[in-house]
N, C-alpha and C positions, 0 to 999 in steps of 0.2 A: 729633416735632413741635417739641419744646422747641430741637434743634440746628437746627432748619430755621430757628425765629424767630430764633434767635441768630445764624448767618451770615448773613443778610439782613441783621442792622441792626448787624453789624461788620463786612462785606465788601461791597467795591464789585462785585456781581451783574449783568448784562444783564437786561433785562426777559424777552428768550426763554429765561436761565436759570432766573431767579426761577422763570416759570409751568412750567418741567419738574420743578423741584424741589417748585413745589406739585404736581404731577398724582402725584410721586411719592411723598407723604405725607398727601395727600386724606382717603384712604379708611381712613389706619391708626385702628385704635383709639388713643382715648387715654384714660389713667386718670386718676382725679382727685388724686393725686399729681403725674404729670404734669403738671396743667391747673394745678394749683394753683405748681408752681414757672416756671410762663411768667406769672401772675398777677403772683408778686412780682417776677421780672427787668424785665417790663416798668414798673411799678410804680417801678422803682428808676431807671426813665429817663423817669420823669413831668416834664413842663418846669416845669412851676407845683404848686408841694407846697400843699398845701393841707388842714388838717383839721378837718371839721364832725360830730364823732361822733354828737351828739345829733341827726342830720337824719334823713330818710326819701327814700329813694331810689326812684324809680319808674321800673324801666324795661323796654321791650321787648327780644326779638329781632330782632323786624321779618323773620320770612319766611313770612310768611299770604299765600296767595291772594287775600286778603280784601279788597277795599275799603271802608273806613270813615274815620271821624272820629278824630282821634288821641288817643286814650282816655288813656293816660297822662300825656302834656303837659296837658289839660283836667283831668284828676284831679290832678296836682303843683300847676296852678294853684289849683284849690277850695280843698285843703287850706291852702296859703299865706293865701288869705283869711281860714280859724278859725284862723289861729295859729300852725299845726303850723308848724316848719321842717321846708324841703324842699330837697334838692339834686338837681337835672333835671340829670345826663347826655345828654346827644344829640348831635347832628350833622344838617348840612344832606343832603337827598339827590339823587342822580344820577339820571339815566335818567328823568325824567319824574314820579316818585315826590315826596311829598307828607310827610317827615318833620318831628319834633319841632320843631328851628330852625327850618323853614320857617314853619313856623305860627307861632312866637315873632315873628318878622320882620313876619309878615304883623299881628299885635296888635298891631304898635307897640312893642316890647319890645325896648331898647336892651339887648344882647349885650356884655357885658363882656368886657374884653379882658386886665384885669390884676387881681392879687388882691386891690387895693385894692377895684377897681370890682365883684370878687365879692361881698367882706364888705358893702361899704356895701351893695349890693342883700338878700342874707342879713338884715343888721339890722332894716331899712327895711319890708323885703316879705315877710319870713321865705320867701325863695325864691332859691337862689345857681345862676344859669345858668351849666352847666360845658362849653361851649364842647369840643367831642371834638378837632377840630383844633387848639386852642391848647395843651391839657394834653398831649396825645399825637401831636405832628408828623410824627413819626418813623411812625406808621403806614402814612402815603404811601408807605412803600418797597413794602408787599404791595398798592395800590391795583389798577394796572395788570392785575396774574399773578389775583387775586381776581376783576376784570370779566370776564378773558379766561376764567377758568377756569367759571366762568356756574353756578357749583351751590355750596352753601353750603358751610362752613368751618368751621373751630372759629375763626374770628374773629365768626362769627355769635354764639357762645356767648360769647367773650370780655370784648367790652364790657360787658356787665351786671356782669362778676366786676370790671372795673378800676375800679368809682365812686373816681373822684378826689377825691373828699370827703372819704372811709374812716366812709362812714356806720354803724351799729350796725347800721341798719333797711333792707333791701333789701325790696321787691316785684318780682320777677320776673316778666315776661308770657316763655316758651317758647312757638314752635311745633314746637320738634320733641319729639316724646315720646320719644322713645330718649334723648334727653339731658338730662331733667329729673332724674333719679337722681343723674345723671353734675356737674349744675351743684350740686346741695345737698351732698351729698359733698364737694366742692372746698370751698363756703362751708366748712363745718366745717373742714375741714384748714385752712382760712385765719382761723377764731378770729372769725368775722363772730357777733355776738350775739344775732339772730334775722330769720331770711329765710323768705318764703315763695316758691318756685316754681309758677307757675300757668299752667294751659293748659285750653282749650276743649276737649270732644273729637275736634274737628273743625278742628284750627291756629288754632284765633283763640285771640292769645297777651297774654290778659286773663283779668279775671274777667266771667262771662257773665251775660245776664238770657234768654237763650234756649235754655240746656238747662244742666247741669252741668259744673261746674270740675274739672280735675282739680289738686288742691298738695300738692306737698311743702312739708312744713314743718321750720324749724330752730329747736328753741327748746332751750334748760337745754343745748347742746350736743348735744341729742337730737333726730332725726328722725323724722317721723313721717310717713303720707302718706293722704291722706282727699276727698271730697269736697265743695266747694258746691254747692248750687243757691238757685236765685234767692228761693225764700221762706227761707231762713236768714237772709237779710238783709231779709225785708218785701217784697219783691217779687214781681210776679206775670210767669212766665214768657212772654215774646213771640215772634214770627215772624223767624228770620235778618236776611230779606229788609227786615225794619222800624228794620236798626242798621246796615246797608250805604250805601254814600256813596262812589259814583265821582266827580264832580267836584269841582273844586278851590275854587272860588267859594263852591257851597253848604257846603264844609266850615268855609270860614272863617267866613261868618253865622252857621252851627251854634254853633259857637268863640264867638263874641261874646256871644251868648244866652247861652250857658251861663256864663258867665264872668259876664255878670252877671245871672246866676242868676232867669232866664226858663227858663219849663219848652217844652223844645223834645222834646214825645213821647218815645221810646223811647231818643233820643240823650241826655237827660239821666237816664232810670234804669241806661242802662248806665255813663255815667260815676260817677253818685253812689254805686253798688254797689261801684266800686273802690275810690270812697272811704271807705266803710264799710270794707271789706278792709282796708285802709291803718289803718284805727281797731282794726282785729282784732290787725294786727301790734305797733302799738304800743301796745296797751291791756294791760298786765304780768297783770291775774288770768283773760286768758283763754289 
C-alpha cells in the first residue's frame, strides 16, 4: 500500500491505471508499521505546516450507514466555547452527503485559507478550522480511482491519523471494527501522547447514549481497550431511532440550537457525552 501511495503522487498515472492498481491493493492487509510510515510520507508533503500540540482533535471515519447530526463538528464547536482548544480536520462532501465543512459553511463560519487566518481563528475561538483540501491537495490524485472503486480504503482510516495540527489529543470515531486495533497501534508507532479510538457497536463511529462504546485507548504509551456506556457519563440510555437525522435543513437548526446551547432532546445528550469523552481524554488523572 505504502508503494502504491508513493507512485501515485510521483508518477503521472491514468485514472483507469490508478483504479487497477487500487483493485489491486484493496484488499491487502496492512500493518500498523506500514500505516504508520504512509502517515509520515504523506505528512511530509503537508502544503501548510502547521503545529498546535496542546489542541484536541476530533474526528471521524465517516462510513456509518447512519444518518445523523454531525456529532463531531457540534462536539469541537462546545468545547471551543469552554475554552478547550480545538483543531477540526474535515472536508467538504460529495455525493449528496452532509459533512464536517458543510455544516461549518452552513454556521456562517468563515474557512480559512492560510495559516495566518488559522492562528488568528485558534487564538480568538480557541478553534483552528484545518481545511482537508488546502493542507493535503495532493490527495485529489486517489479521488477519482476511491469513487470508482465504491468500498472503503485505508484512506478511510487515514485522515484521522494525518491531524495537520500534530495535536497530542486525538478522539477517534471508527466504524470499522477490524480496524480499531489496527488505528491505535499506528498512533503508538507515531509517538501521538494520548488517543482514544471509539465505535458503536453497530458502525456509529462516536461515542453513544444508545447502547455501548467500544475504545481503545492510548495513554503512558500503553494501550488499553474497554467499554462505555451511557451512565458512565450521567446519562440515561435512548432509542437509535431518537439520534438519527436524514435531512439536511433539520440538521442545520439542530446545529444552531445546540451551538447555542438550547437543549434539542436526544441530539444534545448525544453530542454533550462526546464532550465529556473529550474531557476523559484530556483530563491527566484519569
Amino acid at each position: 500500500m505504502y508503494n502504491f501511495i508513493k507512485n501515485i503522487l510521483e508518477n503521472n498515472f491514468s485514472e483507469e491505471d490508478k483504479l487497477k492498481m487500487l483493485q489491486d491493493v484493496a484488499t491487502k492487509k496492512v500493518t500498523a508499521e506500514e500505516l504508520a510510515k504512509i502517515v509520515t510520507y504523506l505528512k511530509s508533503k503537508q502544503a501548510i505546516k502547521l503545529d498546535l500540540p496542546d489542541s484536541i482533535d476530533i474526528v471521524w471515519t465517516w462510513w456509518s450507514w447512519l444518518d445523523r447530526i454531525n456529532t463531531s463538528t457540534l462536539t469541537s464547536l462546545k468545547l471551543a466555547t469552554m475554552w478547550i482548544k480545538v483543531a477540526k480536520h474535515g472536508n467538504n462532501a460529495s455525493s449528496g452527503k452532509f459533512w464536517s465543512f458543510d455544516l461549518i459553511e452552513r454556521l456562517w463560519y468563515k474557512i480559512p485559507t492560510t495559516t495566518e487566518e488559522v492562528l488568528k481563528e485558534y487564538e480568538e475561538k480557541n478553534i483552528a478550522f484545518l481545511y482537508a483540501k488546502k493542507f493535503f491537495p495532493f490527495m485529489k490524485e486517489f479521488a477519482q480511482a476511491r469513487i470508482a472503486y465504491g468500498k472503503p480504503t485505508i484512506f478511510n482510516i487515514l485522515w484521522p491519523l494525518l491531524c495537520p495540527a500534530n495535536s497530542k489529543h486525538q478522539m477517534i470515531g471508527c466504524s470499522f471494527e477490524d480496524k480499531m486495533e489496527l488505528m491505535i497501534e499506528t498512533c503508538q508507532i507515531l509517538w501521538k501522547e494520548r488517543v482514544m479510538i471509539v465505535r458503536w457497536e453497530d458502525w456509529l463511529d462516536e461515542v453513544t447514549i444508545t447502547w455501548k462504546t467500544k475504545v481503545y485507548e492510548l495513554k503512558d504509551w500503553t494501550i488499553k481497550d474497554f467499554y462505555f456506556t451511557p451512565d458512565y457519563f450521567w446519562f440515561k440510555e435512548t432509542k437509535l431511532e431518537d439520534i438519527l437525522e436524514k435531512d439536511i435543513e433539520k440538521k442545520v437548526e439542530i446545529a444552531k440550537k445546540i451551538i447555542a446551547w438550547e437543549k434539542v432532546w436526544a441530539y444534545s445528550d448525544l453530542v454533550n457525552i462526546n464532550v465529556l469523552a473529550a474531557y476523559y481524554l484530556l483530563w491527566k488523572n484519569f
